[in-house]
PDB file of N, CA, C, O and CB in Angstrom:
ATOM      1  N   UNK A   1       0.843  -1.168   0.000  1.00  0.00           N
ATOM      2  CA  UNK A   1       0.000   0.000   0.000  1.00  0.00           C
ATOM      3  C   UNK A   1       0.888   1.230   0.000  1.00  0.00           C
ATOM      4  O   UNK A   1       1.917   1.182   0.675  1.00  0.00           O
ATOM      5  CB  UNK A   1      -0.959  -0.002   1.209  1.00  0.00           C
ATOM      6  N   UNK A   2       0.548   2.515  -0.806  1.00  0.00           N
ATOM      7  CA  UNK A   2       1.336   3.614  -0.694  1.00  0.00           C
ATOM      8  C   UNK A   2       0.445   4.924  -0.694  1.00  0.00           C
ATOM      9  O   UNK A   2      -0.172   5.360  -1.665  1.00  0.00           O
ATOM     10  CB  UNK A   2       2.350   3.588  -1.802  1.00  0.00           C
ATOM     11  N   UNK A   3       0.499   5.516   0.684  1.00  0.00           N
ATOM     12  CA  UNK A   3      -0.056   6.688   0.937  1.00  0.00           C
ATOM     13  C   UNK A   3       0.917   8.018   0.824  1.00  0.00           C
ATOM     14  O   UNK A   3       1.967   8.288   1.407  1.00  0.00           O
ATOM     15  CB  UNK A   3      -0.624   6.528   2.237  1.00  0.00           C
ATOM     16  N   UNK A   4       0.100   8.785  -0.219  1.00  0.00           N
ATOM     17  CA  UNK A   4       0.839  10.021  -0.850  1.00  0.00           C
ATOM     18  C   UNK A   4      -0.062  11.133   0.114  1.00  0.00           C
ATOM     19  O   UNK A   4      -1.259  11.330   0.324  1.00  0.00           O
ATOM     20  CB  UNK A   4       0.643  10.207  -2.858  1.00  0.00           C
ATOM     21  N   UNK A   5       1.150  11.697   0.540  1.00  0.00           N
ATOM     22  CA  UNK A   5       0.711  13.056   1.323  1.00  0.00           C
ATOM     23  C   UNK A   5      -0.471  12.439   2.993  1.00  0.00           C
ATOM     24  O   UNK A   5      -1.304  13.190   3.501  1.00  0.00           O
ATOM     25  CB  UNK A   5      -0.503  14.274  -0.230  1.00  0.00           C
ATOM     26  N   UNK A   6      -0.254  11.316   3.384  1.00  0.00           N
ATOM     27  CA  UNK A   6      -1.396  11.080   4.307  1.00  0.00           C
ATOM     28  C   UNK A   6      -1.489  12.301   5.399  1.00  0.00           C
ATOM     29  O   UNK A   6      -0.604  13.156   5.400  1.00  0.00           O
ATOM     30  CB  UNK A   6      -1.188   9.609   5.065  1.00  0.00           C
ATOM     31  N   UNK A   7      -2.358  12.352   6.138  1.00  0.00           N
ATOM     32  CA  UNK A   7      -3.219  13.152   7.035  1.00  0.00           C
ATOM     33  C   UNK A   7      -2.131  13.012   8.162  1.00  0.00           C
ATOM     34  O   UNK A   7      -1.536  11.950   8.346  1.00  0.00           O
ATOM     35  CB  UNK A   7      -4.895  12.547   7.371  1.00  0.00           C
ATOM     36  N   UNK A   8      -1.850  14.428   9.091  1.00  0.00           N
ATOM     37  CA  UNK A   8      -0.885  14.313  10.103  1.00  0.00           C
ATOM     38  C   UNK A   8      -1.285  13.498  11.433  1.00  0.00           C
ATOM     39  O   UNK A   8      -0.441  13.024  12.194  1.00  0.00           O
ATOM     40  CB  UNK A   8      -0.512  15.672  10.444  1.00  0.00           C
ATOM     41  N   UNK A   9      -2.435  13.412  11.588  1.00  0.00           N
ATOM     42  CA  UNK A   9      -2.997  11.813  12.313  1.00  0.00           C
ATOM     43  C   UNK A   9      -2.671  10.642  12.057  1.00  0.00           C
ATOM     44  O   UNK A   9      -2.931   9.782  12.898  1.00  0.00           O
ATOM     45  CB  UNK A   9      -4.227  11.484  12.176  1.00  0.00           C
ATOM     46  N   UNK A  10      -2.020  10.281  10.844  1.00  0.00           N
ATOM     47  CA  UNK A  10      -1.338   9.001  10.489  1.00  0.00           C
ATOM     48  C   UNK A  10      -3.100   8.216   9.424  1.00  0.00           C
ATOM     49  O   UNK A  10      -4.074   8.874   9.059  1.00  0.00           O
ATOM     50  CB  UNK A  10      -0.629   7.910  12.488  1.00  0.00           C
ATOM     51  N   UNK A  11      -2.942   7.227   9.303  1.00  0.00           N
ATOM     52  CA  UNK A  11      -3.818   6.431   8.733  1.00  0.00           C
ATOM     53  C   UNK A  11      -3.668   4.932   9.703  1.00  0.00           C
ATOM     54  O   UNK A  11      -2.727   4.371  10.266  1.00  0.00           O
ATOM     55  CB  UNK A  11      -3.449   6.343   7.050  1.00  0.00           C
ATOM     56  N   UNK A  12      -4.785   4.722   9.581  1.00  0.00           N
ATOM     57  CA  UNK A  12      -4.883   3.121  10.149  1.00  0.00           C
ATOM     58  C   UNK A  12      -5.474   2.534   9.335  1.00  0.00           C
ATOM     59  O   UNK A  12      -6.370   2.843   8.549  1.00  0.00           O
ATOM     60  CB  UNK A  12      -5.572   2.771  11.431  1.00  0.00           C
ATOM     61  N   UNK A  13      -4.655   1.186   9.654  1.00  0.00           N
ATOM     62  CA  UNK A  13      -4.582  -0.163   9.166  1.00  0.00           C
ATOM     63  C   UNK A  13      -5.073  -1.297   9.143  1.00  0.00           C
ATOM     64  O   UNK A  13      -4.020  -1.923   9.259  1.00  0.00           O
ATOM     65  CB  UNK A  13      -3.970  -0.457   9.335  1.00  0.00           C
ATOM     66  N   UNK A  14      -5.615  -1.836   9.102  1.00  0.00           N
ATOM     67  CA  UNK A  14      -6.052  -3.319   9.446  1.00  0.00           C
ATOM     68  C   UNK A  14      -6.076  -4.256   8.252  1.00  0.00           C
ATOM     69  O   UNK A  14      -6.732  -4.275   7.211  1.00  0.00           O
ATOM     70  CB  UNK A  14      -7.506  -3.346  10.069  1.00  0.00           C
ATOM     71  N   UNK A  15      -4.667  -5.403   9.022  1.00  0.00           N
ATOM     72  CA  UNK A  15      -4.421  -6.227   7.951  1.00  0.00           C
ATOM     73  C   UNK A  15      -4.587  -7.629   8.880  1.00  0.00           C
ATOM     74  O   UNK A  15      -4.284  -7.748  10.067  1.00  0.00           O
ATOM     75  CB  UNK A  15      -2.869  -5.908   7.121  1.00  0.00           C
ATOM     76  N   UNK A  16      -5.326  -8.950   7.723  1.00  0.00           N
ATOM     77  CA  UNK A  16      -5.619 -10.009   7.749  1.00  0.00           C
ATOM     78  C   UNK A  16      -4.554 -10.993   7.412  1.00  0.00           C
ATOM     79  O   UNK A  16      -3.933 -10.842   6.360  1.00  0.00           O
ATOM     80  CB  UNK A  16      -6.584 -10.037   7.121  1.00  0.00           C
ATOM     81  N   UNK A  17      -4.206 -12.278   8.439  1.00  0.00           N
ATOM     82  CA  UNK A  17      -2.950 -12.928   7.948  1.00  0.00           C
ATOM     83  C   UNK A  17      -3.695 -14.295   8.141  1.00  0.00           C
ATOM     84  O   UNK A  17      -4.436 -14.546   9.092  1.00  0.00           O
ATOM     85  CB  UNK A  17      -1.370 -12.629   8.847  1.00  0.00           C
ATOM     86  N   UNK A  18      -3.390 -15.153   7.094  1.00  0.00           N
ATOM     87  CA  UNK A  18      -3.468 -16.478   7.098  1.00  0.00           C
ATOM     88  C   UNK A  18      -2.714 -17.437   8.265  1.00  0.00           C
ATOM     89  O   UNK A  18      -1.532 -17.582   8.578  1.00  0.00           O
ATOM     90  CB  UNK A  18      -3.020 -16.766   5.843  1.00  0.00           C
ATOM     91  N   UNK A  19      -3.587 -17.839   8.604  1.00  0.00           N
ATOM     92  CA  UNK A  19      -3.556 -18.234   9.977  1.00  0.00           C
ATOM     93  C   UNK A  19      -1.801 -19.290  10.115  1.00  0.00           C
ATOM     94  O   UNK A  19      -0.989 -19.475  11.022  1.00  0.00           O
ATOM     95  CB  UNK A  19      -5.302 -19.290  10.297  1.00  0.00           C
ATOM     96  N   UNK A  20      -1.921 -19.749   8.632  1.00  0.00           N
ATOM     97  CA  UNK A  20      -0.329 -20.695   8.414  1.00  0.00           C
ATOM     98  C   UNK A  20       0.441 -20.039   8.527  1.00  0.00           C
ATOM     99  O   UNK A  20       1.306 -20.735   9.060  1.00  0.00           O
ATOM    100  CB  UNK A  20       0.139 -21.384   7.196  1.00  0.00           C
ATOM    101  N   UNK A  21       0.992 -18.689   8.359  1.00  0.00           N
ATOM    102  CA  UNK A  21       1.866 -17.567   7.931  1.00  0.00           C
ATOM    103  C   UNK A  21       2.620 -17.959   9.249  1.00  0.00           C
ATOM    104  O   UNK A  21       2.266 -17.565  10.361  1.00  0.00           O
ATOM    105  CB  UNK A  21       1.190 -15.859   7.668  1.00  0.00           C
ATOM    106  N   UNK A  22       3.880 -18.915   8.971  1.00  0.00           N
ATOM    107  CA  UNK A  22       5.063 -18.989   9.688  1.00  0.00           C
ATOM    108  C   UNK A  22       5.622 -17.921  10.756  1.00  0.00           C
ATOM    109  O   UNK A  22       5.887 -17.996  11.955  1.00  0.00           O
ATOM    110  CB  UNK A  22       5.925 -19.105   8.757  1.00  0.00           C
ATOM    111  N   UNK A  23       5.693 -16.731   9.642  1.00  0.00           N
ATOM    112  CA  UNK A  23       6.340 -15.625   9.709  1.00  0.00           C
ATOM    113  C   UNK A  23       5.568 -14.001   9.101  1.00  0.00           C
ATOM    114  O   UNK A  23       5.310 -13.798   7.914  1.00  0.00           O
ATOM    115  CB  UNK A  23       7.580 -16.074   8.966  1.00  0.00           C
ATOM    116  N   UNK A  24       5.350 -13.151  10.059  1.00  0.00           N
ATOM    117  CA  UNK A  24       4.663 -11.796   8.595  1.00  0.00           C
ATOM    118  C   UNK A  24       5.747 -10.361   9.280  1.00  0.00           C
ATOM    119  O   UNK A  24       5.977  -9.924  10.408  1.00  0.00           O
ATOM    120  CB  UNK A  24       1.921 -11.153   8.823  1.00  0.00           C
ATOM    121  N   UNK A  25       6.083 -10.090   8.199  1.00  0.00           N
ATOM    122  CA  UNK A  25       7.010  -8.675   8.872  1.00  0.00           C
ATOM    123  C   UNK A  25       6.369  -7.834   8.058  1.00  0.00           C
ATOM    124  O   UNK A  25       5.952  -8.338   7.015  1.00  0.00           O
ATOM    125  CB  UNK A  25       8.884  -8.514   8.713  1.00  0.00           C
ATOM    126  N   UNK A  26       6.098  -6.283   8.295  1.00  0.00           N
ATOM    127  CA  UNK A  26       5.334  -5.286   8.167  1.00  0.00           C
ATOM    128  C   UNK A  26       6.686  -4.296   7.911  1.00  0.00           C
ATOM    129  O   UNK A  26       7.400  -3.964   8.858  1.00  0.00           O
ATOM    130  CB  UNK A  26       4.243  -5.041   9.458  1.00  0.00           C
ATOM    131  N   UNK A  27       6.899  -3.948   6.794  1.00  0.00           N
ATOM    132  CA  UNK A  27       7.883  -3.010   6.268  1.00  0.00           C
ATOM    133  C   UNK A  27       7.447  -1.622   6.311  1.00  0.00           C
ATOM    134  O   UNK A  27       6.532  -1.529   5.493  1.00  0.00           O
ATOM    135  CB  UNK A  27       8.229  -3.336   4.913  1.00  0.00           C
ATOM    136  N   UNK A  28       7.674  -0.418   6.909  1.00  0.00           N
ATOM    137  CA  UNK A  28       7.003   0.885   6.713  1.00  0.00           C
ATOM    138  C   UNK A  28       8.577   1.423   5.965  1.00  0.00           C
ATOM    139  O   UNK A  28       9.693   0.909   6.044  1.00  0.00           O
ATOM    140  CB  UNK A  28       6.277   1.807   8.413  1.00  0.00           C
ATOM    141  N   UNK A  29       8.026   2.873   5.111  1.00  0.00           N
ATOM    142  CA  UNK A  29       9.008   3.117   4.688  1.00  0.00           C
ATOM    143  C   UNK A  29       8.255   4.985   4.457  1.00  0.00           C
ATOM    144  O   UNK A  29       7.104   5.097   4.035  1.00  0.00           O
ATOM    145  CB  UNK A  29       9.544   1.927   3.397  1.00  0.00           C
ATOM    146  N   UNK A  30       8.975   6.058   4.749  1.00  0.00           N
ATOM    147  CA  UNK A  30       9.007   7.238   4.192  1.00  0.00           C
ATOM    148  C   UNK A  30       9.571   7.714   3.401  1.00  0.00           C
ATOM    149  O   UNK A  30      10.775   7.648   3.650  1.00  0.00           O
ATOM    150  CB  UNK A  30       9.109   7.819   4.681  1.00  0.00           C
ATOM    151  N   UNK A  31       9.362   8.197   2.513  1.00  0.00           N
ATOM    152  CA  UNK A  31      10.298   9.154   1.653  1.00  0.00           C
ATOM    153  C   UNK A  31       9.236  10.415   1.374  1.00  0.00           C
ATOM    154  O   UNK A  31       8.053  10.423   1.033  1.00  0.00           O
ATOM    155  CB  UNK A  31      10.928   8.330   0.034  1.00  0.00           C
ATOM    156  N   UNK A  32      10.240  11.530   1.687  1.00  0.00           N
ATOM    157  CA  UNK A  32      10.104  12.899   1.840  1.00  0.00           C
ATOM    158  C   UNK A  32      10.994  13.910   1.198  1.00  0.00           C
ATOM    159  O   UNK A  32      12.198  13.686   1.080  1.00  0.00           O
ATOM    160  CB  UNK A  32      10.149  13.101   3.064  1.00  0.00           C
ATOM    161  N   UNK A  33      10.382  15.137   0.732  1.00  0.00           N
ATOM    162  CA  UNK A  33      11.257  15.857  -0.530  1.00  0.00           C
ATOM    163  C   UNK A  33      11.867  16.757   0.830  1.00  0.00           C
ATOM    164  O   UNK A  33      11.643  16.458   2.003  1.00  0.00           O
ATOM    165  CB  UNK A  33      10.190  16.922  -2.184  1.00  0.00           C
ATOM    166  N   UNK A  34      12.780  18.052   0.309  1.00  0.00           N
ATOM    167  CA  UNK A  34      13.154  18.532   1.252  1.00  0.00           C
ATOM    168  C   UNK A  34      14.199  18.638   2.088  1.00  0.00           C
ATOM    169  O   UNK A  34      14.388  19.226   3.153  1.00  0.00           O
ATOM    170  CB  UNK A  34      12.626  18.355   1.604  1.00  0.00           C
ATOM    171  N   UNK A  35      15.085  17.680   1.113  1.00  0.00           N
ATOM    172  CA  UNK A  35      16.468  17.915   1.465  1.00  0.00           C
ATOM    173  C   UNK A  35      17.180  19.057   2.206  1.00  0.00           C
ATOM    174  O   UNK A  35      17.577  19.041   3.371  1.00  0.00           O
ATOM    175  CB  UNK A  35      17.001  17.881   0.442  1.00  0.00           C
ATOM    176  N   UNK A  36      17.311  20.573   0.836  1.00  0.00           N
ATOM    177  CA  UNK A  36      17.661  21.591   1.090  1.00  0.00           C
ATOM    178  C   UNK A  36      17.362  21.591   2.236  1.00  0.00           C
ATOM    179  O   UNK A  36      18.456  21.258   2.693  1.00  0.00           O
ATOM    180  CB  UNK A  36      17.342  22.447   0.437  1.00  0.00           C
ATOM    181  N   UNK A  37      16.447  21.754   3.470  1.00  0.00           N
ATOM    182  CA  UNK A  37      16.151  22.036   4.948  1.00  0.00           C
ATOM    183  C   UNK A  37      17.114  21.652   5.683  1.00  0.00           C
ATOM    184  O   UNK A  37      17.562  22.433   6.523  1.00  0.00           O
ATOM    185  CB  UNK A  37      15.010  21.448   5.483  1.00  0.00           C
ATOM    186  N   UNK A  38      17.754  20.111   5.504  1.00  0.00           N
ATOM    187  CA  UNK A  38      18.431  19.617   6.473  1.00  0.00           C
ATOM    188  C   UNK A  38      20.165  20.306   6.833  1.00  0.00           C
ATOM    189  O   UNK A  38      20.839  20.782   5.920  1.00  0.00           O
ATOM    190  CB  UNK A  38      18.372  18.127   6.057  1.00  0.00           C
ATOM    191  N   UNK A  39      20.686  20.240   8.321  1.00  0.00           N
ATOM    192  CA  UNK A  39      21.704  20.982   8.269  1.00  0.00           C
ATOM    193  C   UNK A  39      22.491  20.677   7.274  1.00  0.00           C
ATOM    194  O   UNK A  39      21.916  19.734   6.730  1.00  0.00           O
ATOM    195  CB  UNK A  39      22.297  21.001   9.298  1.00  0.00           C
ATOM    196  N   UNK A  40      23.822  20.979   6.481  1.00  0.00           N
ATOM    197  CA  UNK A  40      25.108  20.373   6.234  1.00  0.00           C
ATOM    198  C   UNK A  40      24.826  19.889   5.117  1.00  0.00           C
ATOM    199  O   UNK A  40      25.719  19.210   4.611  1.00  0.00           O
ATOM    200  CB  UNK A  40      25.665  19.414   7.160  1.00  0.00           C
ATOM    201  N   UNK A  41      23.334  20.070   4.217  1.00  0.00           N
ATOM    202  CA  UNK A  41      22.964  19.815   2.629  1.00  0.00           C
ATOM    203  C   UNK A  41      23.510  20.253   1.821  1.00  0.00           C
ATOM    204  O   UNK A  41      23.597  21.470   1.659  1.00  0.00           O
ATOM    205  CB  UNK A  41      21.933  20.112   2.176  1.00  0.00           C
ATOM    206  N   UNK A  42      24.098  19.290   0.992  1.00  0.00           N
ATOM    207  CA  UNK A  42      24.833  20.491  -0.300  1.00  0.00           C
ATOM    208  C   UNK A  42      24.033  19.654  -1.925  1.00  0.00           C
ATOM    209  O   UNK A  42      23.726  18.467  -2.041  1.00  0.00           O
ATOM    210  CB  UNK A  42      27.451  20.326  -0.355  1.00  0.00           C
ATOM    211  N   UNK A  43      23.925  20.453  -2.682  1.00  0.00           N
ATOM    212  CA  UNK A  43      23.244  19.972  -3.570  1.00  0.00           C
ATOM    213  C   UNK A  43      23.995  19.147  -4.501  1.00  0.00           C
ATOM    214  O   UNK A  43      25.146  19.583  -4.476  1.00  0.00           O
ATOM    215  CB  UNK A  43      22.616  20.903  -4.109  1.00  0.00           C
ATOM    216  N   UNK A  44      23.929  18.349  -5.162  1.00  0.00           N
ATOM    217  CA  UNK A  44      24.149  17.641  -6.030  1.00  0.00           C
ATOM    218  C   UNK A  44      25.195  18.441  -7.612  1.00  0.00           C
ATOM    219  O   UNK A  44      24.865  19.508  -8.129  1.00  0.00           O
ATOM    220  CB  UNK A  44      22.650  17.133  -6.203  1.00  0.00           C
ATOM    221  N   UNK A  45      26.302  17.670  -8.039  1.00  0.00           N
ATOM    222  CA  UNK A  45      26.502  18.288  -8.971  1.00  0.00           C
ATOM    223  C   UNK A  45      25.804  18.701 -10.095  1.00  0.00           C
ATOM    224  O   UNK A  45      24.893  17.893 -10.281  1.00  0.00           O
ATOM    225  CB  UNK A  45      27.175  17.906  -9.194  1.00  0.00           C
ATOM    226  N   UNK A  46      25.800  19.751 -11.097  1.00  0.00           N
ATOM    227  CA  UNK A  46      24.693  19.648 -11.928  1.00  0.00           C
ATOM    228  C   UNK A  46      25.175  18.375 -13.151  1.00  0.00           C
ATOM    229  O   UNK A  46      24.606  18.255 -14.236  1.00  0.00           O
ATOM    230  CB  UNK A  46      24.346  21.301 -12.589  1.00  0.00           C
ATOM    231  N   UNK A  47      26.272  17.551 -12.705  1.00  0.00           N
ATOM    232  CA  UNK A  47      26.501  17.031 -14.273  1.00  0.00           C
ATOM    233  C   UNK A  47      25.752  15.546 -13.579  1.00  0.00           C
ATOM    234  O   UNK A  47      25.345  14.653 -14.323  1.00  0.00           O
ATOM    235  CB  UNK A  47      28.604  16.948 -15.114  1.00  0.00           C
ATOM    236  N   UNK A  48      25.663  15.464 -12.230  1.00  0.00           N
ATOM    237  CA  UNK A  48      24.707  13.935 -11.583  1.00  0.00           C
ATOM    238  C   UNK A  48      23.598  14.431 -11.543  1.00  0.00           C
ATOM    239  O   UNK A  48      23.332  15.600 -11.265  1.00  0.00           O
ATOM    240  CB  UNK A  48      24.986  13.193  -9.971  1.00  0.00           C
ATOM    241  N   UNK A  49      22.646  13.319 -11.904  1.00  0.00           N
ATOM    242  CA  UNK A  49      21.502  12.603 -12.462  1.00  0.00           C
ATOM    243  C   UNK A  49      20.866  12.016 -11.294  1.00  0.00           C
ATOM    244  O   UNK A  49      21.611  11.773 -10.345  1.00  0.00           O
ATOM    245  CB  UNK A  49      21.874  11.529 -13.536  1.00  0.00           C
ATOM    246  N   UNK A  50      19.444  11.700 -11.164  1.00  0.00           N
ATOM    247  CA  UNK A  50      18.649  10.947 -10.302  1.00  0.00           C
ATOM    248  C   UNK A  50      18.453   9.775 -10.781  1.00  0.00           C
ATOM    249  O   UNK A  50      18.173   9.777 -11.979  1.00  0.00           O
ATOM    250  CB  UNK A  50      17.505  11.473 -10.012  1.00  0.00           C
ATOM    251  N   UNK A  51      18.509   8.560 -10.171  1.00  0.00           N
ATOM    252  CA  UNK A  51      17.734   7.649 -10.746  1.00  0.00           C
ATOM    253  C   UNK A  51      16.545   7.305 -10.678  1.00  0.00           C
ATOM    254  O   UNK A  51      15.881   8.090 -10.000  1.00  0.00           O
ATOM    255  CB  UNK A  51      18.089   6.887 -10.632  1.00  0.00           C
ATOM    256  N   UNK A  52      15.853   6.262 -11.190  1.00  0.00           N
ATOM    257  CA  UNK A  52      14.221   5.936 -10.238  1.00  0.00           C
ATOM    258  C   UNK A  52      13.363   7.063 -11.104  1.00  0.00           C
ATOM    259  O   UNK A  52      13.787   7.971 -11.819  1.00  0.00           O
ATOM    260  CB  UNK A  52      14.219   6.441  -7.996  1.00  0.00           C
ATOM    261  N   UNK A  53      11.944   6.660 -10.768  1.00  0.00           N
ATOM    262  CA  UNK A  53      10.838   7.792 -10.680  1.00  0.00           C
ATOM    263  C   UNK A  53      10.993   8.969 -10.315  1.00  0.00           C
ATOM    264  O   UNK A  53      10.444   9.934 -10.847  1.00  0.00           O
ATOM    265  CB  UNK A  53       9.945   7.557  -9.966  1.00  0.00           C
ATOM    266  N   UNK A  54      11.814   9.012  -9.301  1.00  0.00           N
ATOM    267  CA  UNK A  54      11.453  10.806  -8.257  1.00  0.00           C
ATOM    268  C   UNK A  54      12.478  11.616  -9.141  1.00  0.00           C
ATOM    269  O   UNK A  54      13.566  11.116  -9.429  1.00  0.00           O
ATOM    270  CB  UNK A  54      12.110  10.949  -5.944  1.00  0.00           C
ATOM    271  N   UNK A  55      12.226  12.482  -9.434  1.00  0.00           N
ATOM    272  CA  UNK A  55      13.245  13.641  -9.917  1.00  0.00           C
ATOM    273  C   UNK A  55      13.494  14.531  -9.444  1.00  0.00           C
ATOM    274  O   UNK A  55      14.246  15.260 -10.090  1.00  0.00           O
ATOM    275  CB  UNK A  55      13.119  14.168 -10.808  1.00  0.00           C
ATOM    276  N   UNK A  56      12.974  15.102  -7.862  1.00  0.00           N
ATOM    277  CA  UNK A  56      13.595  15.366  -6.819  1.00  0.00           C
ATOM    278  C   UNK A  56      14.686  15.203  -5.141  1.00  0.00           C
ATOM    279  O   UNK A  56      14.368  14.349  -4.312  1.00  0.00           O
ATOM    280  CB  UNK A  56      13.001  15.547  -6.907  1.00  0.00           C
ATOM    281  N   UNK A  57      15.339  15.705  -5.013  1.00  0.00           N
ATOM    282  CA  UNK A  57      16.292  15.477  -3.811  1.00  0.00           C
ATOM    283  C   UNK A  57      15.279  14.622  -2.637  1.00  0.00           C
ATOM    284  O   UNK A  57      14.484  15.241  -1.930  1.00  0.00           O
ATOM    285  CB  UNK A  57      16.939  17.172  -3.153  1.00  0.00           C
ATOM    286  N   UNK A  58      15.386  13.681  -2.590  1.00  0.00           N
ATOM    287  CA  UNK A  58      14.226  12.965  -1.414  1.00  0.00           C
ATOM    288  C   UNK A  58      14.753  12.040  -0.612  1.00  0.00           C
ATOM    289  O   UNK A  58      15.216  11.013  -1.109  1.00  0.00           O
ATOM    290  CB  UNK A  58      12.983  12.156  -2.025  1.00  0.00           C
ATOM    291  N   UNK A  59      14.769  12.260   0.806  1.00  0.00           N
ATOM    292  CA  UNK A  59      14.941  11.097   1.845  1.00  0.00           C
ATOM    293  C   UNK A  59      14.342  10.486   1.854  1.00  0.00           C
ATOM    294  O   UNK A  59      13.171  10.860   1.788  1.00  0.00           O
ATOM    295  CB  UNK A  59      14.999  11.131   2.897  1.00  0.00           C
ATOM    296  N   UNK A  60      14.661   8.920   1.951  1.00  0.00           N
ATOM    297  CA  UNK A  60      13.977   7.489   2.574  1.00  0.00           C
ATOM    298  C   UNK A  60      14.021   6.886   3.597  1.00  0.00           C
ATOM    299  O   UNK A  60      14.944   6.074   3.545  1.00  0.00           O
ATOM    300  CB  UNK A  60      14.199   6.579   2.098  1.00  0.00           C
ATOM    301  N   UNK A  61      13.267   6.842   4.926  1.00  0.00           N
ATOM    302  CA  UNK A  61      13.957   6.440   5.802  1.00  0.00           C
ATOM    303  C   UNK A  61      12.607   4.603   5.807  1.00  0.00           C
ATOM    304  O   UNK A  61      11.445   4.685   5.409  1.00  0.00           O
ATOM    305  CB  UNK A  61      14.141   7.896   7.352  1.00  0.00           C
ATOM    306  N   UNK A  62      13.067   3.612   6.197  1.00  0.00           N
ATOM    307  CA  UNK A  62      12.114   2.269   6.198  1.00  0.00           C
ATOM    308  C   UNK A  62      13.130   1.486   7.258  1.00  0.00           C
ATOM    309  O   UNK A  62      14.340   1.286   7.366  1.00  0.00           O
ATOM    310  CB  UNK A  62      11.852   1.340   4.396  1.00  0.00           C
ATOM    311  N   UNK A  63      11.677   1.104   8.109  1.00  0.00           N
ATOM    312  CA  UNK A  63      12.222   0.023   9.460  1.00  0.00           C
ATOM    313  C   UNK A  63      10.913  -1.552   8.877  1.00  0.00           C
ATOM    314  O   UNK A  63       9.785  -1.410   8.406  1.00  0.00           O
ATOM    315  CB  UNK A  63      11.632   1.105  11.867  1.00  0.00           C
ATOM    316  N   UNK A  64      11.576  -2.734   9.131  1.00  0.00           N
ATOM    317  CA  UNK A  64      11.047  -3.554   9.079  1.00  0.00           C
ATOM    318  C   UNK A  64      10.359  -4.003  10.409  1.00  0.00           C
ATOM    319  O   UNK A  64      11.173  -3.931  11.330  1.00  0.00           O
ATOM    320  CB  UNK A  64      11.769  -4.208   8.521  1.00  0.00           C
ATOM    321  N   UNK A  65       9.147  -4.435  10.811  1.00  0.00           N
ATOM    322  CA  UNK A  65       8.758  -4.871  12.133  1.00  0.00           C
ATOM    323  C   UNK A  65       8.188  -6.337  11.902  1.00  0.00           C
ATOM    324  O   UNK A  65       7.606  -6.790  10.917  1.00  0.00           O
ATOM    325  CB  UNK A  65       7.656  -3.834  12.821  1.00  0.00           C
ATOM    326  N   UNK A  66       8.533  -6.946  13.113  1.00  0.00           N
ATOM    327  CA  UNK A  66       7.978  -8.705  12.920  1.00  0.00           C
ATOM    328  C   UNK A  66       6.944  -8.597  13.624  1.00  0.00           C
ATOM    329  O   UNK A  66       6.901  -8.072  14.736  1.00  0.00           O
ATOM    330  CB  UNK A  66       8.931 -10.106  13.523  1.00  0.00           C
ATOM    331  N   UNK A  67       5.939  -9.139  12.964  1.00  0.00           N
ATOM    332  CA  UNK A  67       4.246  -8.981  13.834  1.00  0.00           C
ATOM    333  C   UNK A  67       4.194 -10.779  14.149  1.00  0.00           C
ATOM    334  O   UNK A  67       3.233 -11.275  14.736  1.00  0.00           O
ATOM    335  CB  UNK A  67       2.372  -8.203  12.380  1.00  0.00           C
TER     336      UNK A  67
END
């Protein structure tokens, strides 16, 4: 699932697991534009390139959790 721009209350969830499921880990992940803000940012050369979809400066931060 990928929520663009969600509500500063967060969103809730409710997910269903097959009762066999050994194992289920729940991956969250952010990415946020907004680089420039952070202390000690320096921008990118202009002759480097982005890869991926985003064509802006964007942090990712993702923790895995075992449910």
């Amino acid at each position: 699932m990928v929520f663009h721009a969600p509500p500063a209350d967060g969103v809730e969830v409710t997910l269903t697991v097959e009762p066999r499921a050994d194992r289920v880990e729940l991956r969250a992940m952010d990415a946020s534009d907004g680089l420039e803000t952070l202390p000690g940012f320096r921008p990118r050369p202009p002759d480097v390139g982005v890869a991926g979809s985003h064509s802006s400066e964007m942090l990712a931060v993702a923790r895995t959790y075992p449910l």
